[in-house]
PDB file of N, H, CA, C and O in Angstrom:
ATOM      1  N   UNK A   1      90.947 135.331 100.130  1.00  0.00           N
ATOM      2  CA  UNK A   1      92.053 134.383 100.131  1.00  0.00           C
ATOM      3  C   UNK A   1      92.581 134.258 101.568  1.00  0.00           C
ATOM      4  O   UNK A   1      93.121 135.223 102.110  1.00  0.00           O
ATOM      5  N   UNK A   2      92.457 133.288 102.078  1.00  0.00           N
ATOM      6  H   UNK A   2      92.019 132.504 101.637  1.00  0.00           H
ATOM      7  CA  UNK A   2      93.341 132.929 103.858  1.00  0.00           C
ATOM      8  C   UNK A   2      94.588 133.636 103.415  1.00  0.00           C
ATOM      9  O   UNK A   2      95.016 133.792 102.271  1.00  0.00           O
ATOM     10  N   UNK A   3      95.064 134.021 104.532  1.00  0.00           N
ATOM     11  H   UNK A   3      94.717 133.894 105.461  1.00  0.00           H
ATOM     12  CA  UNK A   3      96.360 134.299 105.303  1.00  0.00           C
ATOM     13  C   UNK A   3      97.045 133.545 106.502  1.00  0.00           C
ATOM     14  O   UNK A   3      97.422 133.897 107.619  1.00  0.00           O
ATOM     15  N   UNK A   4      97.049 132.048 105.621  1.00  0.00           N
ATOM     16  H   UNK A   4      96.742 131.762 104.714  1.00  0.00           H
ATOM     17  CA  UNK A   4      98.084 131.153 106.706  1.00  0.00           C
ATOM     18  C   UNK A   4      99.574 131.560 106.744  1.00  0.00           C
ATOM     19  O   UNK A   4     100.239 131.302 107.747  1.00  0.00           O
ATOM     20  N   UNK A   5     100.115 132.188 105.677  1.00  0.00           N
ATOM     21  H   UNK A   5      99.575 132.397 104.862  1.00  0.00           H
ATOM     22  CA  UNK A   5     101.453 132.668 105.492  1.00  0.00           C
ATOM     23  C   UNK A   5     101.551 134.120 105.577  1.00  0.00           C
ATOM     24  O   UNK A   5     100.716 134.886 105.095  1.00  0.00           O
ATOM     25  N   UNK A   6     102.983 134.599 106.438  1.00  0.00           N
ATOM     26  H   UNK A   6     103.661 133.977 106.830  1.00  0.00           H
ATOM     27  CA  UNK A   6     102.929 135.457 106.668  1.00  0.00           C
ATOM     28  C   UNK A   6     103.094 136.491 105.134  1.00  0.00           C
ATOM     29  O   UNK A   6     103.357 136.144 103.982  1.00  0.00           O
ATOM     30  N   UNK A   7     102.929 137.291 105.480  1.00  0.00           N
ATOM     31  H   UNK A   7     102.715 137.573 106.416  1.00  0.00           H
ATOM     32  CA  UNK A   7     103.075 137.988 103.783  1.00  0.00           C
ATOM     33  C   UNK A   7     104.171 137.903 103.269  1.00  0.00           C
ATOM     34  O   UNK A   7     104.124 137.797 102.043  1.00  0.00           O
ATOM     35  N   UNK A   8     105.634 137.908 103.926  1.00  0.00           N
ATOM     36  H   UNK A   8     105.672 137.994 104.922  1.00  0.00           H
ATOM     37  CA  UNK A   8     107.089 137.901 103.069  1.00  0.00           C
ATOM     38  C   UNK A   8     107.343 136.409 102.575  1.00  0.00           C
ATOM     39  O   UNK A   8     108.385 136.124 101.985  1.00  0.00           O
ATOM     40  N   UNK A   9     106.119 135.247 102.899  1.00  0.00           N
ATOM     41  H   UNK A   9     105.272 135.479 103.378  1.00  0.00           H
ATOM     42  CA  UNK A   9     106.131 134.338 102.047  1.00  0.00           C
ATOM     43  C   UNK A   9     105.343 134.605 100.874  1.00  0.00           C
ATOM     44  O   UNK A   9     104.256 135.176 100.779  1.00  0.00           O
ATOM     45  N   UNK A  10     106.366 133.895  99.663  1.00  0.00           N
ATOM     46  H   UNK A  10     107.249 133.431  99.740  1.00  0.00           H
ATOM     47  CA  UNK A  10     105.742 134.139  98.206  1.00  0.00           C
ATOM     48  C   UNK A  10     105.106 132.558  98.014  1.00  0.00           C
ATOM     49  O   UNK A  10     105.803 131.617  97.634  1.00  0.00           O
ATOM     50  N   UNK A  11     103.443 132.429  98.398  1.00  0.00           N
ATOM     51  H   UNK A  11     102.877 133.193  98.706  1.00  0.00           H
ATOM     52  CA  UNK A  11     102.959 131.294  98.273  1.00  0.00           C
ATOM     53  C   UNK A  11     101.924 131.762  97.145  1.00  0.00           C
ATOM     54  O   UNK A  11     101.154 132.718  97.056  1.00  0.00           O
ATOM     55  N   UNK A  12     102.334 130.353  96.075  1.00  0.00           N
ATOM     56  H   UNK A  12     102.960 129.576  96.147  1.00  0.00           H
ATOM     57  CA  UNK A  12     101.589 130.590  95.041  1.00  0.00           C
ATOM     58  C   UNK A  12     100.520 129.419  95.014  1.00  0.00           C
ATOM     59  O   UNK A  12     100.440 128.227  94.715  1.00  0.00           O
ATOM     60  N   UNK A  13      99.977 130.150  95.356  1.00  0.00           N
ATOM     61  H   UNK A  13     100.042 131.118  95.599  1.00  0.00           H
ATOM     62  CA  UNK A  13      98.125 129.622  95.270  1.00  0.00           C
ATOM     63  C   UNK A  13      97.764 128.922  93.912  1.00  0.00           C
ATOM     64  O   UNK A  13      97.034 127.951  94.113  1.00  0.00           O
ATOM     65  N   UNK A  14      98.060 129.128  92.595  1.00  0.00           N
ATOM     66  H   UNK A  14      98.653 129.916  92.431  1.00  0.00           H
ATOM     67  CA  UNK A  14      97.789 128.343  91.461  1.00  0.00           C
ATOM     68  C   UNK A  14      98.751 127.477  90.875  1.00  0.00           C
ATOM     69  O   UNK A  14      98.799 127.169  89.684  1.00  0.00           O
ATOM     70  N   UNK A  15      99.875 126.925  92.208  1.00  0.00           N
ATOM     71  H   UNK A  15      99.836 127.176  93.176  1.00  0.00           H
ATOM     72  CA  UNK A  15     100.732 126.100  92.048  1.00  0.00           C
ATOM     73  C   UNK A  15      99.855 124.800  91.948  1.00  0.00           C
ATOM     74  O   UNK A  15      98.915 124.585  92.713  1.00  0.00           O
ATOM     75  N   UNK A  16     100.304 123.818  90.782  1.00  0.00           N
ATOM     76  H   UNK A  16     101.068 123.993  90.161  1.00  0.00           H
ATOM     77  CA  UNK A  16      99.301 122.487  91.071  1.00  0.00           C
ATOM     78  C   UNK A  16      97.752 122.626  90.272  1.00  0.00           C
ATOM     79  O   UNK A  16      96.950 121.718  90.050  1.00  0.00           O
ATOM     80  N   UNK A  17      97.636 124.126  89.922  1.00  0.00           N
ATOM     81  H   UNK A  17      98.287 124.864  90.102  1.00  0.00           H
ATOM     82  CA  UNK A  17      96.154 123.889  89.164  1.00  0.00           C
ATOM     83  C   UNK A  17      96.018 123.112  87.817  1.00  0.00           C
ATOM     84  O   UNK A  17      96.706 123.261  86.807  1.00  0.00           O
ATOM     85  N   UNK A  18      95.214 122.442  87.976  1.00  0.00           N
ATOM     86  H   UNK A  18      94.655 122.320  88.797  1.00  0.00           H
ATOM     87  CA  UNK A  18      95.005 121.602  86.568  1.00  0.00           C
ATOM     88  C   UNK A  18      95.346 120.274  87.202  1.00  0.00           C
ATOM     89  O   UNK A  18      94.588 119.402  86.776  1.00  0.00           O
ATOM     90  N   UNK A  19      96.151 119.863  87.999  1.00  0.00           N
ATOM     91  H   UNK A  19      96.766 120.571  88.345  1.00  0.00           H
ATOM     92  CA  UNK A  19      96.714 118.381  88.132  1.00  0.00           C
ATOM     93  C   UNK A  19      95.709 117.958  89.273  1.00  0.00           C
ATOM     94  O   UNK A  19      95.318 118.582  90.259  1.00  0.00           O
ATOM     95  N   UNK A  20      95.319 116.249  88.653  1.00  0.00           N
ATOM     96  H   UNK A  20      95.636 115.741  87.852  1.00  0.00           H
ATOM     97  CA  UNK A  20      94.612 115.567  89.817  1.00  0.00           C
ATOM     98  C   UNK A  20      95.488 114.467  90.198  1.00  0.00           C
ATOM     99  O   UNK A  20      96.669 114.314  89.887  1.00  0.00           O
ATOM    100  N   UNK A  21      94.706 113.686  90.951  1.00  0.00           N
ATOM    101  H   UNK A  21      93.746 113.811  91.204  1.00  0.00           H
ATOM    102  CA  UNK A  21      95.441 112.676  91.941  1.00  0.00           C
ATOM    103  C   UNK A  21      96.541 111.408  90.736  1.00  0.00           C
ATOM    104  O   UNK A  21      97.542 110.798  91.111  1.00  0.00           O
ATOM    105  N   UNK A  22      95.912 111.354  89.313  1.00  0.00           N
ATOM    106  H   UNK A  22      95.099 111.850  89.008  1.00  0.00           H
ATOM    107  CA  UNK A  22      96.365 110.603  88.641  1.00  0.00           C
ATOM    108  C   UNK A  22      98.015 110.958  88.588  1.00  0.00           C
ATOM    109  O   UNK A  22      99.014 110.241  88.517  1.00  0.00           O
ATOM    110  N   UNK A  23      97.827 112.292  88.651  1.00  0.00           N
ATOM    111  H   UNK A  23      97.016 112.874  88.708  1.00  0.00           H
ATOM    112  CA  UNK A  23      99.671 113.184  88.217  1.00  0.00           C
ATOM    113  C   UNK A  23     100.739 112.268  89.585  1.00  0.00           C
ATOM    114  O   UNK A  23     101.848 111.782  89.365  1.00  0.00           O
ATOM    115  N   UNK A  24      99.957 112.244  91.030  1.00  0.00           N
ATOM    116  H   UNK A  24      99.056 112.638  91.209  1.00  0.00           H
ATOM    117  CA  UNK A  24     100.715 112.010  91.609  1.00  0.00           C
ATOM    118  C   UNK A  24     100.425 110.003  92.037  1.00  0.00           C
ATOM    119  O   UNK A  24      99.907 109.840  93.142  1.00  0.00           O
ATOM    120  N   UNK A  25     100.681 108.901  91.372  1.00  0.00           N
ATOM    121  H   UNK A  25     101.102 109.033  90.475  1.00  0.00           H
ATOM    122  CA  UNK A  25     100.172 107.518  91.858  1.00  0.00           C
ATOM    123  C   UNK A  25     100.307 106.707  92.880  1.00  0.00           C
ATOM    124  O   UNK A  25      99.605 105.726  93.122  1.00  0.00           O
ATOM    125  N   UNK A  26     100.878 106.960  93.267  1.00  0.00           N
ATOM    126  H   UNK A  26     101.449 107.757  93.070  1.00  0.00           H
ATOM    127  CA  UNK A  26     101.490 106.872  94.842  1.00  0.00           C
ATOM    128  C   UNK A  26     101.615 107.557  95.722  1.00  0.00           C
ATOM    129  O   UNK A  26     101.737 108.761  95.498  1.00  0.00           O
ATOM    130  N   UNK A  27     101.633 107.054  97.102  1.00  0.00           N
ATOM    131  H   UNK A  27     101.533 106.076  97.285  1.00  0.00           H
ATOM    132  CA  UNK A  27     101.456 107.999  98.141  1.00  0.00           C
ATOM    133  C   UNK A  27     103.090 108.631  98.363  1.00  0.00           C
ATOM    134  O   UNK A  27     103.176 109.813  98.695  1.00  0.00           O
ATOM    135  N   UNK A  28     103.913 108.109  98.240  1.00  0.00           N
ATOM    136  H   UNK A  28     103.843 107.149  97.969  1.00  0.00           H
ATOM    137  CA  UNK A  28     105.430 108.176  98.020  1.00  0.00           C
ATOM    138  C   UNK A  28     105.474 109.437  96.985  1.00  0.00           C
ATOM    139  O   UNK A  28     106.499 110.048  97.285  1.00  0.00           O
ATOM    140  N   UNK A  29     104.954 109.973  96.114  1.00  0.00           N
ATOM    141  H   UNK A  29     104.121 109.476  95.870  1.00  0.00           H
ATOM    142  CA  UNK A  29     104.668 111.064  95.102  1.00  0.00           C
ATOM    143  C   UNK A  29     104.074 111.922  95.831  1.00  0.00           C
ATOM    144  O   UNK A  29     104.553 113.055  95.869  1.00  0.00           O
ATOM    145  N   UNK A  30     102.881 111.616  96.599  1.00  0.00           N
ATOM    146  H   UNK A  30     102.492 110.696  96.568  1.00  0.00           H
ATOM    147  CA  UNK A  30     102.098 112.693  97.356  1.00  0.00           C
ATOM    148  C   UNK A  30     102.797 113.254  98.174  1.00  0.00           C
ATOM    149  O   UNK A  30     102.714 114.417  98.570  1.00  0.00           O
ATOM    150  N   UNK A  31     103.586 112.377  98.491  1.00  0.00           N
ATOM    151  H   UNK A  31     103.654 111.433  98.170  1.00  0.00           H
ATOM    152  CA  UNK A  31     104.311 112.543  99.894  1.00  0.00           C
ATOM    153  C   UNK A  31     105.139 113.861  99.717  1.00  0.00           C
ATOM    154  O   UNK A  31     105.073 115.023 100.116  1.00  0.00           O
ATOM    155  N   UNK A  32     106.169 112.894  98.708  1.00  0.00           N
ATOM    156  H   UNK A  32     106.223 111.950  98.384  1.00  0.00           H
ATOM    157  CA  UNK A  32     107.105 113.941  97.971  1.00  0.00           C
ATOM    158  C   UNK A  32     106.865 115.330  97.542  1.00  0.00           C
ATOM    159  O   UNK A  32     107.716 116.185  97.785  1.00  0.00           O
ATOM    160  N   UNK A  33     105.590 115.673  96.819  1.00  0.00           N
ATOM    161  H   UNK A  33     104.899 114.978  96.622  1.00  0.00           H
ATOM    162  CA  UNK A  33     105.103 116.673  96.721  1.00  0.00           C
ATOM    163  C   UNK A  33     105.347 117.640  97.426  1.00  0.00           C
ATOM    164  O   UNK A  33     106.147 118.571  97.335  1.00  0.00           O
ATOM    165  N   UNK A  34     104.225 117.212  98.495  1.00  0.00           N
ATOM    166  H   UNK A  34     103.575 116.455  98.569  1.00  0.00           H
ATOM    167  CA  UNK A  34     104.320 117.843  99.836  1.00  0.00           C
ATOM    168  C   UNK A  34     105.543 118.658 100.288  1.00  0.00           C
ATOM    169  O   UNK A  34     105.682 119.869 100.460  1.00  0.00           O
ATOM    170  N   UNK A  35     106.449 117.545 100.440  1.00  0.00           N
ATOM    171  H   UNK A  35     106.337 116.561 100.301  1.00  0.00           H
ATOM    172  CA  UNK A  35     107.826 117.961 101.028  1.00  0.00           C
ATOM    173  C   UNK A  35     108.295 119.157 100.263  1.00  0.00           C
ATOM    174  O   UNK A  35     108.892 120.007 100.923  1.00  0.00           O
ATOM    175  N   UNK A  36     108.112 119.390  98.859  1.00  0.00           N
ATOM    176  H   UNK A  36     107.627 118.700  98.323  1.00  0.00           H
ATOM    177  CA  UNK A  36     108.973 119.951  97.969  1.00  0.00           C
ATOM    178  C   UNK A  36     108.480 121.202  98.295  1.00  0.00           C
ATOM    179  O   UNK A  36     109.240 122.168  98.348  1.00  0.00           O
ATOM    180  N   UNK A  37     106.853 121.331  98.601  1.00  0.00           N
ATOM    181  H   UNK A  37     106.236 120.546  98.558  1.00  0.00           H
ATOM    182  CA  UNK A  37     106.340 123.254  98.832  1.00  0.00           C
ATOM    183  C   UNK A  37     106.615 123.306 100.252  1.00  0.00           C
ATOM    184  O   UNK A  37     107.398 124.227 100.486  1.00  0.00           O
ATOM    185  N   UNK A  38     106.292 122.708 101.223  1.00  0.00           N
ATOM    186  H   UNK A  38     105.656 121.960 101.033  1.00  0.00           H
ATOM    187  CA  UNK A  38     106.917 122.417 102.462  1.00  0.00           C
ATOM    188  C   UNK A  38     107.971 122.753 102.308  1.00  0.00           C
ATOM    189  O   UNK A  38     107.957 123.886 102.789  1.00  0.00           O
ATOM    190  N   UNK A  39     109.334 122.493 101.816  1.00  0.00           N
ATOM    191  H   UNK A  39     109.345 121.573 101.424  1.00  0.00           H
ATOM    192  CA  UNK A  39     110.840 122.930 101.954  1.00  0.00           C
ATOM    193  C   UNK A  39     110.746 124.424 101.570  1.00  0.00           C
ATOM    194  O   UNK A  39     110.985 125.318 102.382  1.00  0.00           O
ATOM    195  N   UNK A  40     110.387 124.645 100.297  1.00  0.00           N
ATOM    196  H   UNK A  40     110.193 123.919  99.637  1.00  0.00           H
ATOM    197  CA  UNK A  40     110.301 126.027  99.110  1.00  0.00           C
ATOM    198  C   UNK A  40     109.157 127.369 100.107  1.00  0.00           C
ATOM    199  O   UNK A  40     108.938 128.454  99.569  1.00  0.00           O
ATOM    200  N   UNK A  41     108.646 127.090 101.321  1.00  0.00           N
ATOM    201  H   UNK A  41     108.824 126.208 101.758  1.00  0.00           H
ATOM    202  CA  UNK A  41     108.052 127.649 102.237  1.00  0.00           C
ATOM    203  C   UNK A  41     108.977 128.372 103.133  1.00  0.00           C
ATOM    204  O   UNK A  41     109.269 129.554 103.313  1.00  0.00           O
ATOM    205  N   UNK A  42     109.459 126.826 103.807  1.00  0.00           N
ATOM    206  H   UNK A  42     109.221 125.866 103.661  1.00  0.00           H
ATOM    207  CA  UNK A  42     110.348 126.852 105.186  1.00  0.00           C
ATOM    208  C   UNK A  42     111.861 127.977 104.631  1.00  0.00           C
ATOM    209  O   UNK A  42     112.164 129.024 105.204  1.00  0.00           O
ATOM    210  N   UNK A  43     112.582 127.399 103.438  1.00  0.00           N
ATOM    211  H   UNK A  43     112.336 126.549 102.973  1.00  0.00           H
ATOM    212  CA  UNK A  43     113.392 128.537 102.903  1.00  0.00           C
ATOM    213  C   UNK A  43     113.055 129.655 102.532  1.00  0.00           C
ATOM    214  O   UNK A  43     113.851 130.537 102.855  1.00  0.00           O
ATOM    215  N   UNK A  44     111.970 130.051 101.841  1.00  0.00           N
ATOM    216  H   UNK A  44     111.323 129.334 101.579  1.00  0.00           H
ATOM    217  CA  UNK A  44     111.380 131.424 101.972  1.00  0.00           C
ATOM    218  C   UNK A  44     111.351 132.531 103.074  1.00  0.00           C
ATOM    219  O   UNK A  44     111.640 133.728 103.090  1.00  0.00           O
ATOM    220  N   UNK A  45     110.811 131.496 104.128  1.00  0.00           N
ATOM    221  H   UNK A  45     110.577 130.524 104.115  1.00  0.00           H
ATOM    222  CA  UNK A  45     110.931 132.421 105.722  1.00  0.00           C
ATOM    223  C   UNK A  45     112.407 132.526 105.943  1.00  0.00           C
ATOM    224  O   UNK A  45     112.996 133.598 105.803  1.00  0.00           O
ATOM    225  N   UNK A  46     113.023 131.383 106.299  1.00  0.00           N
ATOM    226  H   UNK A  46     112.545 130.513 106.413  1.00  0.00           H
ATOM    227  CA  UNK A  46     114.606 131.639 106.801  1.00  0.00           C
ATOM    228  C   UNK A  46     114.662 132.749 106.187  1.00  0.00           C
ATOM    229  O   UNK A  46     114.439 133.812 106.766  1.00  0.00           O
ATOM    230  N   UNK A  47     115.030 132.652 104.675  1.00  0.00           N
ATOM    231  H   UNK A  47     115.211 131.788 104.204  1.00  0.00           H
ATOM    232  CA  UNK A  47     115.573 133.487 104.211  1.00  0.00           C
ATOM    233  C   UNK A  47     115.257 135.165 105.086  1.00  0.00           C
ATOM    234  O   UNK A  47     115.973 135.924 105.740  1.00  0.00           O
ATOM    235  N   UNK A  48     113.950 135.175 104.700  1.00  0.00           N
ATOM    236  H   UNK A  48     113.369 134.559 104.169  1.00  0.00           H
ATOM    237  CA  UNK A  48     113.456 136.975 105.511  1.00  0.00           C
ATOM    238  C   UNK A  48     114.015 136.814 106.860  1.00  0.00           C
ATOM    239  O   UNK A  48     114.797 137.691 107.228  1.00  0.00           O
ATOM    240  N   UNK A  49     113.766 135.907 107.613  1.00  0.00           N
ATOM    241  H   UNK A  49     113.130 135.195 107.314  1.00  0.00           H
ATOM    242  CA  UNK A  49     114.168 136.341 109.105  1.00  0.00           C
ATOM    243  C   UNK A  49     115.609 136.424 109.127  1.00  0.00           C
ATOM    244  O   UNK A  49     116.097 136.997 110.101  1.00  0.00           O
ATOM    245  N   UNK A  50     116.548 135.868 108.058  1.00  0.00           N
ATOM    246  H   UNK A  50     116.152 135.403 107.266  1.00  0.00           H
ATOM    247  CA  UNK A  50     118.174 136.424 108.318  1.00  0.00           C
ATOM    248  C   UNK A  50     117.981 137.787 107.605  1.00  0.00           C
ATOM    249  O   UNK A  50     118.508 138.608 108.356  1.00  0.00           O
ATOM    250  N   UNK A  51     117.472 138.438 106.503  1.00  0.00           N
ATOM    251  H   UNK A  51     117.043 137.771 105.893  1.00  0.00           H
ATOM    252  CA  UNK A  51     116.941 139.883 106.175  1.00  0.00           C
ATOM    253  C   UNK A  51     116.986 140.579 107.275  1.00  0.00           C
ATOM    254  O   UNK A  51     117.960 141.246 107.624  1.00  0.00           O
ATOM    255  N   UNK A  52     115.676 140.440 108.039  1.00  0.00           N
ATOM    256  H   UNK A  52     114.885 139.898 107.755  1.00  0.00           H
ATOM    257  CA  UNK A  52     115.231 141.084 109.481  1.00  0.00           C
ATOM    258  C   UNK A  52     115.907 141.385 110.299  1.00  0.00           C
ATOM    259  O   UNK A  52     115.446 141.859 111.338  1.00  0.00           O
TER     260      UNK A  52
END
């Protein structure tokens, strides 16, 4: 399994399994997507580095 995230991120790898491109019909959905594990990432870290 890669290690793009540092380990005190909780990235869940079988987020999204089962869903294809139909789930999301627009690129405005894709987009959105994106943004939503993108944000749920970026707050994960903050969070540890105010921990640290």
């Amino acid at each position: 399994m890669p290690e793009d995230f540092p380990n005190y991120v909780d990235v869940d790898y079988e987020n999204g399994e089962g869903e294809n491109p139909e789930d999301y019909p627009s690129m405005e959905h894709r987009i959105e997507k994106a943004i939503e594990v993108t944000r749920k990432g970026l707050e994960e870290s903050l969070a540890q580095q105010k921990v640290v």
